[in-house]
C-alpha positions as CSV (number, residue, x, y, z in Angstrom):
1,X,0.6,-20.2,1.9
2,X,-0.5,-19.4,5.5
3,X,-2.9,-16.2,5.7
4,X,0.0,-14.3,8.4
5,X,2.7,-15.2,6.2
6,X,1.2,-14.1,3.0
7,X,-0.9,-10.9,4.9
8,X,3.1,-10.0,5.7
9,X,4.6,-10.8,2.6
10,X,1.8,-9.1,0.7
11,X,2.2,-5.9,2.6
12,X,5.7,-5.6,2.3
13,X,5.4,-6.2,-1.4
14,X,2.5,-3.5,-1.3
15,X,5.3,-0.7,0.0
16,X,8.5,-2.4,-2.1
17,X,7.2,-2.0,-5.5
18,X,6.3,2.2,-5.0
19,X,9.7,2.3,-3.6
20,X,11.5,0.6,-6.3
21,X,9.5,2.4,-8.8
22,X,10.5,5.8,-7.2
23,X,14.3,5.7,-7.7
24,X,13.6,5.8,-11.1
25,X,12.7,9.3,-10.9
26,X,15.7,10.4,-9.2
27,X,18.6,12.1,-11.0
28,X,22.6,10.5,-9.2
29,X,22.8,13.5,-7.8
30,X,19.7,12.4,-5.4
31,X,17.5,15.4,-7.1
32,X,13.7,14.4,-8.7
33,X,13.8,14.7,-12.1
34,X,10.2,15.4,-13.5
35,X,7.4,17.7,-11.3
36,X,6.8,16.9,-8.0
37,X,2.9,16.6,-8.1
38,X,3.3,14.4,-11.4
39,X,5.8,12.3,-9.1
40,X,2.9,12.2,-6.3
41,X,0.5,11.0,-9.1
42,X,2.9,8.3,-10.2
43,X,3.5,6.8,-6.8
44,X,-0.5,6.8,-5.5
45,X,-1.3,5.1,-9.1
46,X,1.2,2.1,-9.0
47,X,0.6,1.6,-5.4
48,X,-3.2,1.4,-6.2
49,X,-2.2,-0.8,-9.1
50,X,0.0,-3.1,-6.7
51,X,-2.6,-3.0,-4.1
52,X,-5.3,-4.0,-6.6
53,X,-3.0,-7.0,-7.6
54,X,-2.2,-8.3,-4.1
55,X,-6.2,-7.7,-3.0
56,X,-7.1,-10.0,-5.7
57,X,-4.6,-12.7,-5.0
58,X,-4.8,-12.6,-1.8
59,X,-9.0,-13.1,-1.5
60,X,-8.3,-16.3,-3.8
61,X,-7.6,-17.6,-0.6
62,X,-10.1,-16.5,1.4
63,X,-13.6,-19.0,1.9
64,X,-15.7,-16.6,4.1
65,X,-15.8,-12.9,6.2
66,X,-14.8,-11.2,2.5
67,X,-15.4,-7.9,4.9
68,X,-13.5,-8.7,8.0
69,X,-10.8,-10.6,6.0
70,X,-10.4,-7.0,3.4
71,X,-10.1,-5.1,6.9
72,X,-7.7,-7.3,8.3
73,X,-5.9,-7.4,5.3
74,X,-6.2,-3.7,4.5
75,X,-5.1,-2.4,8.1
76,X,-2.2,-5.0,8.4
77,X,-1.1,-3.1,4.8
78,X,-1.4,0.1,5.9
79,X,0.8,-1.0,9.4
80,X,3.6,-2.3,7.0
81,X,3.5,0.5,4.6
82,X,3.6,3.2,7.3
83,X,6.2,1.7,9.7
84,X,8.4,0.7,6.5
85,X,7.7,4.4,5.3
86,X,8.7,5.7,9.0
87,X,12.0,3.6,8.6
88,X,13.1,4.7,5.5
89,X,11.9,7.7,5.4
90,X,11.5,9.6,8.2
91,X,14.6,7.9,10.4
92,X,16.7,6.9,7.5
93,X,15.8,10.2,5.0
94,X,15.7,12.5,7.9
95,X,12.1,13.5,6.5
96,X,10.1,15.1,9.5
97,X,7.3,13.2,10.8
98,X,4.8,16.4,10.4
99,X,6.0,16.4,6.7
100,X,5.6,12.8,5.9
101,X,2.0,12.3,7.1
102,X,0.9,15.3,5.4
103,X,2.1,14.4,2.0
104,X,2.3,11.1,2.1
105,X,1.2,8.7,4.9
106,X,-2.3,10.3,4.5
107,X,-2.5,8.5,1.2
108,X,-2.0,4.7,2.7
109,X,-5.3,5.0,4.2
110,X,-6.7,3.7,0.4
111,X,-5.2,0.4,1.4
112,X,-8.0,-0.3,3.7
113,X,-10.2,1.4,2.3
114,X,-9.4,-0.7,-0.8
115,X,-9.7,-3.9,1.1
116,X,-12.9,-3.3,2.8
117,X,-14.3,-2.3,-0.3
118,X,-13.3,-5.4,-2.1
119,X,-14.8,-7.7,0.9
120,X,-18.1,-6.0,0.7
121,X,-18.1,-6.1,-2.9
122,X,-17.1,-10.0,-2.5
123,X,-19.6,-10.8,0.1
124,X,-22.9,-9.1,-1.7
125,X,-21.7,-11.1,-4.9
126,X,-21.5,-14.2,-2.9
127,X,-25.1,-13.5,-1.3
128,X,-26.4,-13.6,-5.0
């Protein structure tokens, strides 16, 4: 697969899986069923876990620049996850803006920070 294709691809399953995952803490009446910080927990672990996935298949295909290709990677992620986020959301949710960064969007910055981390951690093995 071509690296824009699968950086895309790879982002949007990145915010898909959370999101999935999510509705099954929701009562049909639209309400959250268990506590909301235990809910928080549950949707920062499984996107770590999803992240963690995609970062690993997605450096299978990289040959060089582990560091510049886990930015690249990790800020294109963190684009998808937040516009998608702002879509849904925020536009679609009617979630304020103020609200959403503060208790959510604030927590996509591990994406990158996952990514970069990653590179580096692929490059210094690489240099051994």
């Amino acid at each position: 697969m071509q690296k824009i294709p699968k950086l895309l691809l790879f982002g949007a399953i990145s915010w898909l899986v959370p999101f999935v995952l999510a509705f099954a803490f929701y009562t049909p009446e639209g309400e959250l069923a268990i506590n909301i910080s235990t809910f928080k927990a549950i949707m920062v672990i499984s996107g770590g876990i999803v992240g963690a996935i995609l970062f690993v298949k997605y450096f299978k295909g990289v040959k060089s620049a582990y560091l510049k290709e886990g930015a690249i990677a990790g800020g294109a992620w963190l684009a998808i996850n937040l516009l998608l986020d702002i879509l849904t959301l925020v536009m679609a949710f009617g979630m304020s803006l103020g609200d959403y960064l503060s208790q959510i969007g604030l927590s996509y910055l591990m994406i990158p920070i996952m990514g970069i981390a990653m590179g580096a951690a692929i490059e210094n093995a690489k240099k051994k």
